[in-house]
Every structure is written in structure tokens, then in C-alpha cells.
C-alpha positions in Angstrom: 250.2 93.9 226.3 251.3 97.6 226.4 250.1 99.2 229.9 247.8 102.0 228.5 245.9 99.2 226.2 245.2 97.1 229.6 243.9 100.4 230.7 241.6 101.2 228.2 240.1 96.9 228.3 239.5 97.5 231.8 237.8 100.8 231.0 235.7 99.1 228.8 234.9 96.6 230.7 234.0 98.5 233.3 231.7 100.5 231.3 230.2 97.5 230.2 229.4 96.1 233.5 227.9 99.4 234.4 225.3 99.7 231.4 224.5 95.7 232.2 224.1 96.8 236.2 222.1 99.9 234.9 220.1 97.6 232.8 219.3 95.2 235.2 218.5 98.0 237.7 216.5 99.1 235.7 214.1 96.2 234.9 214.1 95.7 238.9 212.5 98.8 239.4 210.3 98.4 236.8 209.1 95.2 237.7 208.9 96.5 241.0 206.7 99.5 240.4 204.2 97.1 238.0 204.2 94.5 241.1 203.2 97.8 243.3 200.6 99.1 241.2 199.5 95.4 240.9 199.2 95.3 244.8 197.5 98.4 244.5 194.9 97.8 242.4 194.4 94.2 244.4 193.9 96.2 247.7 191.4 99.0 245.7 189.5 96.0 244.1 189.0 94.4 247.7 188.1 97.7 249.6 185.3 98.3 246.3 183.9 94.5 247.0 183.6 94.8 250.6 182.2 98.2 249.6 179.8 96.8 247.3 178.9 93.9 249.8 178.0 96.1 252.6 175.8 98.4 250.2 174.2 94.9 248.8 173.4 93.6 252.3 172.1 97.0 253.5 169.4 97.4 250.7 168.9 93.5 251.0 167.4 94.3 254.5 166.0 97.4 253.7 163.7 96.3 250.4 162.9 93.0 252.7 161.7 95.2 255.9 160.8 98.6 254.9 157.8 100.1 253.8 156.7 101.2 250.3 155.4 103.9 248.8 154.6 105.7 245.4 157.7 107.1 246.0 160.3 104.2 246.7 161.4 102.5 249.8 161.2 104.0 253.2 163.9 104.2 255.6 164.6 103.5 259.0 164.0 106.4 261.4 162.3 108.9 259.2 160.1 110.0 261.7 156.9 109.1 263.3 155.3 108.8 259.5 157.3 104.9 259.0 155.4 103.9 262.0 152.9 100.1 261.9 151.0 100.5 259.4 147.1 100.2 260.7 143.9 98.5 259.0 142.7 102.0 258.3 145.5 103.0 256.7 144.6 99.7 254.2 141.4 101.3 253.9 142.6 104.8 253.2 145.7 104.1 250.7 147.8 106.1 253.4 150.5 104.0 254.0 151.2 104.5 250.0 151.6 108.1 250.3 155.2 109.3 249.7 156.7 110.9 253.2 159.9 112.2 251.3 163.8 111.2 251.0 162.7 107.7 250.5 164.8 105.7 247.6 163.7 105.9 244.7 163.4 102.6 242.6 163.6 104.7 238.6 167.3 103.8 238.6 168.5 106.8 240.1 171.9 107.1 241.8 173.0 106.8 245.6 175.8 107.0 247.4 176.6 104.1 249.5 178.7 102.8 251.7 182.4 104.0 251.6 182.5 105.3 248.0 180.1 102.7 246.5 177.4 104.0 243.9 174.2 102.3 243.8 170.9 102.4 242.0 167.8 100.6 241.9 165.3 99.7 239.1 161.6 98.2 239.4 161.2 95.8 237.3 158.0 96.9 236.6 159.1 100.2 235.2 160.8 97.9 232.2 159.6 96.3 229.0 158.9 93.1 229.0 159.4 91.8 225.5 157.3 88.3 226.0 154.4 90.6 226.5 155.2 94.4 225.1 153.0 95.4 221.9 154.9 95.2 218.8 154.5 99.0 218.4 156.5 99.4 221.7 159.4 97.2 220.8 159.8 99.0 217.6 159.9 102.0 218.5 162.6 101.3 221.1 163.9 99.6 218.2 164.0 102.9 216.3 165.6 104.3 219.4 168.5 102.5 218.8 169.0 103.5 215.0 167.6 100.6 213.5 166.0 101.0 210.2 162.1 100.9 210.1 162.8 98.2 207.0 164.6 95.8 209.4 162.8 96.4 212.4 160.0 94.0 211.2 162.0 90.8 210.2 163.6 91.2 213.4 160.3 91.2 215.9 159.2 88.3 213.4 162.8 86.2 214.7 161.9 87.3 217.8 158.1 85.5 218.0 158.9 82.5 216.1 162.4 82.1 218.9 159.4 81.4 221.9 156.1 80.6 220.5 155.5 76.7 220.9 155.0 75.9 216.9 157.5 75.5 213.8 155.3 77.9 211.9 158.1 80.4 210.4 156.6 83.9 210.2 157.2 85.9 207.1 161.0 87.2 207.2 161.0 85.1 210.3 163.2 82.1 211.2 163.1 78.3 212.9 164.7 75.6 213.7 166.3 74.8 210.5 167.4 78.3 210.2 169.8 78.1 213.7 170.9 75.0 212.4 171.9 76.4 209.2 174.2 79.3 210.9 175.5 76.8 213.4 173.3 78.0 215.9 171.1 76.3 218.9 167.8 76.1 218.0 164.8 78.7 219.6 163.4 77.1 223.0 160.0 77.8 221.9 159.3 79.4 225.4 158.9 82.8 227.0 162.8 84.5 227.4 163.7 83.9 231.2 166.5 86.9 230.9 166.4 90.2 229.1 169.8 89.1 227.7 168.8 86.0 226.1 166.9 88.1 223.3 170.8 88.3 222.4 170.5 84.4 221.3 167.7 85.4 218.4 168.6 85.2 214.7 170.5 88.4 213.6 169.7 90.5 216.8 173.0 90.1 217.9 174.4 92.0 214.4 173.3 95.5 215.6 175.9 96.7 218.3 173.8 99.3 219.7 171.4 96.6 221.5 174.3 95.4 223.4 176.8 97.8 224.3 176.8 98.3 227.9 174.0 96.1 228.1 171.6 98.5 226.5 168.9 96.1 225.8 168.9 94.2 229.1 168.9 97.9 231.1 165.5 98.5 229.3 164.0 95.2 229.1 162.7 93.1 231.9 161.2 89.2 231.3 159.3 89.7 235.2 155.7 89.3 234.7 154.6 92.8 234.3 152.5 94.3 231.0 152.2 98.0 230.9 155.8 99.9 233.1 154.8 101.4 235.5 154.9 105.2 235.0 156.7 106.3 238.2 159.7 104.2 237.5 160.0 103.9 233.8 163.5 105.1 232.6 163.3 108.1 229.5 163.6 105.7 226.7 161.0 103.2 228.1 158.8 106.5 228.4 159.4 107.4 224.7 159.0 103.6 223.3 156.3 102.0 225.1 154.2 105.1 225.3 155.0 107.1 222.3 156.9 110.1 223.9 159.0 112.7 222.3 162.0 112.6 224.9 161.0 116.9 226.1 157.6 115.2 227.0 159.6 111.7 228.8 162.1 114.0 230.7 159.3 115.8 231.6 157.1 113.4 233.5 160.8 112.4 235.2 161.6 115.8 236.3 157.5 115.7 237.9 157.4 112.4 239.5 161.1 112.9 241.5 159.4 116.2 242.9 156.2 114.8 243.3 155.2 110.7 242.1 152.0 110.0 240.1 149.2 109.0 242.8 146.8 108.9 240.8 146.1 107.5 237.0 143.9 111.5 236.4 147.6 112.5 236.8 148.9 110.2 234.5 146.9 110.6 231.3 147.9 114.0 231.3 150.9 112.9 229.3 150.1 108.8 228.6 146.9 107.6 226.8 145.7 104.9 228.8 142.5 102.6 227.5 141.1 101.6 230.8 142.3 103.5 234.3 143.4 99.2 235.5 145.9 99.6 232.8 148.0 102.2 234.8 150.8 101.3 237.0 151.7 103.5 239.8 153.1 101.4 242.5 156.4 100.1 242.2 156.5 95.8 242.3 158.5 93.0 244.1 161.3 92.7 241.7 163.6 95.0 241.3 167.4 95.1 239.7 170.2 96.6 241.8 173.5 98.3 240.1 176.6 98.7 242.1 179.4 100.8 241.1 182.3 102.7 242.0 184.0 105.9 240.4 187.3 104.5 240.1 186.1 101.0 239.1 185.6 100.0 235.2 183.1 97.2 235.9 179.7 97.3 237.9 177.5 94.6 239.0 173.8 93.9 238.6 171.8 91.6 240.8 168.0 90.7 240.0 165.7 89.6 242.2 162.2 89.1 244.0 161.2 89.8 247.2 159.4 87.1 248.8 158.5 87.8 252.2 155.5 84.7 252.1 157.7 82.0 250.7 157.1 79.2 252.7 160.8 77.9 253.9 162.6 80.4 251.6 164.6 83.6 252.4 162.5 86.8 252.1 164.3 87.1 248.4 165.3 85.3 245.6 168.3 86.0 243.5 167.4 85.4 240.2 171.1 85.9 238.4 174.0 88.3 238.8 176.2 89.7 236.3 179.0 92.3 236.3 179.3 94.7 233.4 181.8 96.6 231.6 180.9 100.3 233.9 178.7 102.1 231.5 179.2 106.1 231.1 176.1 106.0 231.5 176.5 105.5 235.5 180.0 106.6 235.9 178.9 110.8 234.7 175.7 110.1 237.7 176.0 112.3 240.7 174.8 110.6 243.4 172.2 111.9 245.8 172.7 111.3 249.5 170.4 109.5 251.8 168.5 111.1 254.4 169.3 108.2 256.5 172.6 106.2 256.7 172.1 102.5 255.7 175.8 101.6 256.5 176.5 99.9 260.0 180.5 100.1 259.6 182.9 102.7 258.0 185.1 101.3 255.2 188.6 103.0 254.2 188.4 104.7 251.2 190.9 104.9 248.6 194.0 106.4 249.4 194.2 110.1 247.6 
């Protein structure tokens, strides 16, 4: 073989040999940098858990020890005003006065420990569709953009899924319409979750209910009646009570500067048929959301306090679940606490 064509093979070749090196390079680094930002995102996800675990255990102890008042839960070295609470004050309805920079339990946001968000929600401030008129539910029905026409057959569904009969209400549906779609039958019981509605004939064809939890965020199967007006979000304002949304937002905007004591306060913007049916005072369940900014999930724990169990904690986790992080929660700005609830510091995200 001629000298100058040996030249050019090994040329080639070399060049060759080079693009495969190159090549393989290349995938290294790659595979490299994806392993990194896998390791990365391992090490955030740990630091936002033991973020979110410190947060938990912190308003675990507070909601089990601290006092309440109209306007949320106390915290620990206030001032003199969080002092024992005396058979006078009983008497007087003192110890429910707010004292200020208490948390509020109307699901507004906190920050927490490290860079945890966190928010909590009385139960009692929810809609509790075993109970809730039928008026109620559809107008938070209407909030969502349902039609008026299909609003009906869908509350009918929804009474035939837990009352204790077979009776099938008119545009209503039982047993042998689940087991026609392939689908369990109704349990002919009271919903134990606010996301079991989810399980009723058809309710699960209209997106809106479920996106980001909608439903469950508004809807609470604790036994309350009437939500309480101090902690009821804006659209449980507008449904349950008839409220244009200027008038909902309004009664928010009031009771964060100063909470309803009183049910004379309250009819000024909610008709009321007897002064028992107002609900001031926030309850013993609540719902907790924790989140963090650079997270894309949140978690939600419900649960009751229950200081007089006999042989029990002082709480009961009913269930947890973690959510897709609505926008919702991410756009909040968080307010900070008067009064640090975090014991230790956590390292936050590297910049």
C-alpha cells in the first residue's frame, strides 16, 4: 500500500476514534450531570421533609397545649395575656377574646420552619356535604361552572350514594346503576372523607371538582352543620350563605383585623334563623397544609384533637394525603409568626 494512502487510513481512523471518544464523553457527562441533579433534588426533597416534620410536630404540640381564641391558637410567650386561664374567666368568656398574632385557623399561610409554608383550616369553617342544605351545595356547585340543569341529578346521586334504602331518586342512581358502569356499589352511609364524594355516579366527569383537590379543600365530613363564619374560606362564604364574592372578601378582610365575637356582628352580612345557629369559635378538628416554594407537591393531614381520650394521644390522625402543590398555595405570601415555633435551624436550599 502506497505510503500517503496508509497516511490518510490512519487519519481516518484517528478521526474516527476521536468522534467515538467525543461521543462517549459526552454521554459521561451527561449522565453525570442527570445523576447530579438527581442527587440534588434527593438532598432538597430530604431537607423539605425534615422541614415539613419539624413544622408538623411544632403545630402538633401547639394545637394540643395552647389556648384558643376567636382568633386562632395562641402562642407560647405572648405575654402575660396566655396566662392559666381562671373560673372567672369561664364565667366571663375572657379567655376567648383574641390577644393578637395568634394563628389563624381560615387557611391562611405561615412560614415555618426552614422554608416550610404552612396553613391551617377548622374543619368547622367547611361544608359538610352529609349535612349542608341542598341550596348550599348547589350553589358551590354553580361555583364551579356546573350547569343549573345538571346540578340537580347530580345532588340526587349524591343522596341515594348514603341514605340506607334502594329507593332511586328521580335522575338519581342505585345499586344496579354502579353495577351497570362497572362500578362498586353506594355504601348507603354518611361519606367518611370529603374525597369520597369523588366515588358518586357522574361526579367524577366534571374536572373542576377535582383539580387540586377543589372539592375536598371546601368540603369537610367532621360533624359540623352551619361553618363557622370566622374561618370559612371565600367560596364557602358565597355558597353556603349566598354571598356575592365583594360581600365574602369582605367579611375576610374584617375578621383578620378584627374576628366576629359576637352573632349581632355577624348578621350584618349572613341571615341567621336563630342566634344558636352561628358559629364563631373555631372546633377540634382541623386540616393542616404543608408546602414549600420550590416543591410541586404538598401534604395535608386531618385530624382531631382529643385531649380527654382515655389511653389515646391528645390527637387523632384521621388520614394524610399529598397533593399535586396547587397555585392556589404556591402565589401565598406567608405571614410570619410573632413567636418562633421551631426548636432547631434547618439548612435551606442552596442558592
Amino acid at each position: 500500500m502506497p505510503h500517503h494512502r496508509v497516511k490518510g487510513f490512519i487519519l481516518v481512523a484517528v478521526l474516527w476514534f476521536l468522534l467515538i471518544l467525543t461521543l462517549i464523553i459526552g454521554f459521561f457527562a451527561t449522565w453525570i450531570q442527570r445523576e447530579l441533579l438527581a442527587v440534588q433534588q434527593l438532598q432538597a426533597d430530604f431537607r423539605h421533609q425534615m422541614a415539613y416534620h419539624e413544622t408538623r410536630t411544632a403545630l402538633l404540640y401547639l394545637l394540643s397545649t395552647q389556648r384558643y381564641t376567636f382568633s386562632g391558637i395562641t402562642l407560647a410567650g405572648m405575654d402575660n395575656k396566655t396566662r392559666s386561664v381562671s373560673f372567672d374567666d369561664f364565667e366571663s368568656n375572657d379567655w376567648l377574646m383574641p390577644i393578637g398574632g395568634e394563628i389563624a385557623l381560615d387557611d391562611q399561610a405561615y412560614q415555618g420552619c426552614a422554608e416550610a409554608l404552612f396553613s391551617i383550616q377548622d374543619a368547622r369553617g367547611l361544608i359538610n356535604p352529609n349535612f349542608a342544605a341542598e341550596s348550599a351545595l348547589m350553589r358551590l356547585l354553580q361555583l364551579f361552572d356546573i350547569p343549573v340543569e345538571e346540578q340537580g341529578p347530580l345532588l340526587a346521586k349524591l343522596q341515594d350514594y348514603m341514605d340506607t334504602d334502594d329507593l332511586i331518586r328521580l335522575n338519581g342512581a342505585e345499586r344496579d346503576d354502579y353495577k351497570q358502569h362497572g362500578r362498586p356499589p353506594p355504601t348507603n352511609r354518611f361519606f367518611l372523607t370529603a374525597m369520597e364524594v369523588k366515588k358518586v355516579l357522574d361526579w367524577e366527569r366534571y374536572p373542576l371538582l377535582w383539580q387540586a383537590s377543589a372539592w375536598p379543600q371546601l368540603t369537610s365530613t367532621d360533624a359540623f352543620t352551619t361553618p363557622n363564619v370566622n374561618t370559612a374560606p371565600l367560596l364557602v362564604l358565597q355558597a353556603y350563605f349566598g354571598l356575592s364574592a365583594e360581600t365574602a372578601q369582605l367579611m375576610i378582610e374584617m375578621r383578620r383585623q378584627q374576628p366576629f365575637i359576637d352573632y349581632t356582628q355577624a348578621i350584618n352580612f349572613v341571615e341567621f334563623s336563630s342566634p344558636e345557629e352561628v358559629l364563631l369559635f373555631p372546633s377540634n378538628s382541623v386540616r393542616i397544609t404543608l408546602w414549600h416554594p420550590k416543591a410541586n407537591v404538598m401534604q395535608q393531614w386531618h385530624l382531631t384533637l382529643t385531649p380527654f381520650a382515655h389511653e389515646l394521644m391528645p390527637w387523632q390522625i384521621h388520614y394524610t394525603h399529598t397533593l399535586p402543590l396547587d397555585s392556589s398555595y404556591a402565589q401565598r405570601t406567608p405571614l410570619l409568626l410573632s413567636y418562633p415555633i421551631c426548636a432547631t435551624e434547618i439548612p435551606a436550599d442552596p442558592q
